[in-house]
N, C-alpha and C positions, 0 to 999 in steps of 0.2 A: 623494726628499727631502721633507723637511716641515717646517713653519714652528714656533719655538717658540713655544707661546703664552705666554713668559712676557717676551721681547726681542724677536719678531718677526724674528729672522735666520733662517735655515737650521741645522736641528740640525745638528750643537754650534757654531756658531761663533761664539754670542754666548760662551762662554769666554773667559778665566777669570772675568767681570763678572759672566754672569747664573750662578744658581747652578745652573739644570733643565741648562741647557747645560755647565757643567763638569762635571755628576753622570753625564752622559751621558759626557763625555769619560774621566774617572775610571772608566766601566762596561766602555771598550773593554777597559784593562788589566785590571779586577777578574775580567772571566768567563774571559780567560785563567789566571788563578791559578786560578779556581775548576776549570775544566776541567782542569789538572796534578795539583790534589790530588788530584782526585777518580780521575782515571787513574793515577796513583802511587802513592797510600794511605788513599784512601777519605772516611773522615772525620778533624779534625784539631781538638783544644783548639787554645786561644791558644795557651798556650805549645808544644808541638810546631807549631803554624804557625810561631813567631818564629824555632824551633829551623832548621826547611827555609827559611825566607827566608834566616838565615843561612848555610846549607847553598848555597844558590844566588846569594847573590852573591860567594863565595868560591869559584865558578869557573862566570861569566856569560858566559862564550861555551858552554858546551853546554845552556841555555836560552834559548828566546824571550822577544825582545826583551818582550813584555807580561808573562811569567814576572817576568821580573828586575823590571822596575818595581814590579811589584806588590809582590815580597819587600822593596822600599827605602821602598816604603809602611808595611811591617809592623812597618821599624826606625826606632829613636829616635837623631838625633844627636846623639852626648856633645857638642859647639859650639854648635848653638845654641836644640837642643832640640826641632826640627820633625822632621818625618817624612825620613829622610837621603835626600840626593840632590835632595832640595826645597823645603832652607832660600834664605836671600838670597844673593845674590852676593857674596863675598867668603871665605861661610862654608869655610872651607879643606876640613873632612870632606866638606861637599856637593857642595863645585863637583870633588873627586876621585873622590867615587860619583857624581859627573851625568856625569864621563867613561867611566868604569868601563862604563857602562850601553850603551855603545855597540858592547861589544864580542858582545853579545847576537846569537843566532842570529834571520835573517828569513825569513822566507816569506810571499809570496806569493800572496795569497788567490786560492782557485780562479776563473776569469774576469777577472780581473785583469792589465791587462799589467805586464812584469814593472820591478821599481821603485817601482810603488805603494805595497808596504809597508816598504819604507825613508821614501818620504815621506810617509807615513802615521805611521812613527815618529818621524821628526823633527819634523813637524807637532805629533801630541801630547806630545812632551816641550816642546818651546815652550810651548806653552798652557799644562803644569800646571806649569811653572817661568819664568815671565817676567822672575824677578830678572836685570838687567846686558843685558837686549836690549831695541835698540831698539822704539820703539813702534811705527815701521812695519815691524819683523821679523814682531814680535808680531799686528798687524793681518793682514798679507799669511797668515801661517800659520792664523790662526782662521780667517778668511774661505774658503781653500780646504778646511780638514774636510770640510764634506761633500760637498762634490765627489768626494774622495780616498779619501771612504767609499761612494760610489755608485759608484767602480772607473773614475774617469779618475786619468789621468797626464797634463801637461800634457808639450806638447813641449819643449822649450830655449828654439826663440827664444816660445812663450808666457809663459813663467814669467819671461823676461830683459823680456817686454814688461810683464807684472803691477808687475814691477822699477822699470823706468821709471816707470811708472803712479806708482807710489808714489815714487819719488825727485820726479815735478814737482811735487810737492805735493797728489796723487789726494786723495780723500775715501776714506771706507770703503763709501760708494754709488757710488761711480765705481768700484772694485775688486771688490764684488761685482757690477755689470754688465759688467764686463771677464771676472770668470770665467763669468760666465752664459751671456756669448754665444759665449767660448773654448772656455772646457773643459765647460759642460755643456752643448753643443748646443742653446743657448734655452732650459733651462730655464725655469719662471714661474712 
């Protein structure tokens, strides 16, 4: 793990605030898209990209789950106008392709125990959609990225204590010394 120089947390978890850190988090799903074109059909104009994004959320269970994001990156919502699936909360098109998205194929990255990358998914769709969750969802979830991207998985009762942490009123220093000394073996 390493420090951003641009917020000082642990890449990516100053997300969605600082922007080296969301660009980062936004990179996880992009090189997945890039890696499908590229293994599918090589090179792709804009328009035949928009063509296979909508090709692939019109049936997002026989791709990964970073596929599919990326495709809902590439579409526009007729609602509200943002990139779908990551307009505001309420937005009727978004908040049914931000469910849509979950039906998405996972695997788990090699070395990794297994479940990582579910919560590695759910982690970054928080981050790059914060509309209608809480701020300490939102906290709790940046904060563990790179943890989760350095291939821990927290156990139950750690993640039920992070919980706590954050229900007594934790800070976001107090949470990332909670995962420092839990989940990344002292990291420093």
């Amino acid at each position: 793990m390493r420090r951003c120089g641009e917020c000082g947390h642990w890449e990516p978890a100053g997300a969605p605030d600082c922007e080296r850190c969301a660009g980062i988090v936004d990179e996880l799903v992009e090189s997945g898209w890039r890696e499908f074109v590229a293994r599918e059909f090589g090179t792709l104009t804009a328009p035949d990209e928009r063509d296979v994004a909508e090709m692939v959320i019109d049936e997002p269970d026989r791709h990964l789950w970073r596929v599919v994001d990326a495709a809902y990156d590439r579409l526009t919502c007729t609602e509200c106008g943002g990139r779908l699936s990551r307009g505001p909360a309420g937005c009727t098109a978004c908040d049914l392709a931000n469910g849509f998205r979950y039906v998405a194929v996972e695997i788990d990255r090699p070395g990794v125990p297994p479940g990582n990358e579910h919560a590695l998914r759910v982690n970054v769709s928080v981050v790059r959609r914060p509309f209608g969750i809480s701020w300490r969802e939102v906290l709790g979830r940046r904060l563990s990225l790179p943890y989760l991207l350095d291939g821990h998985l927290p156990t139950t009762r750690q993640a039920q204590a992070a919980r706590a942490l954050l229900n007594r009123g934790g800070t976001a220093e107090d949470l990332a010394e909670h995962f420092n000394l839990a989940w990344g073996d002292g990291c420093a």
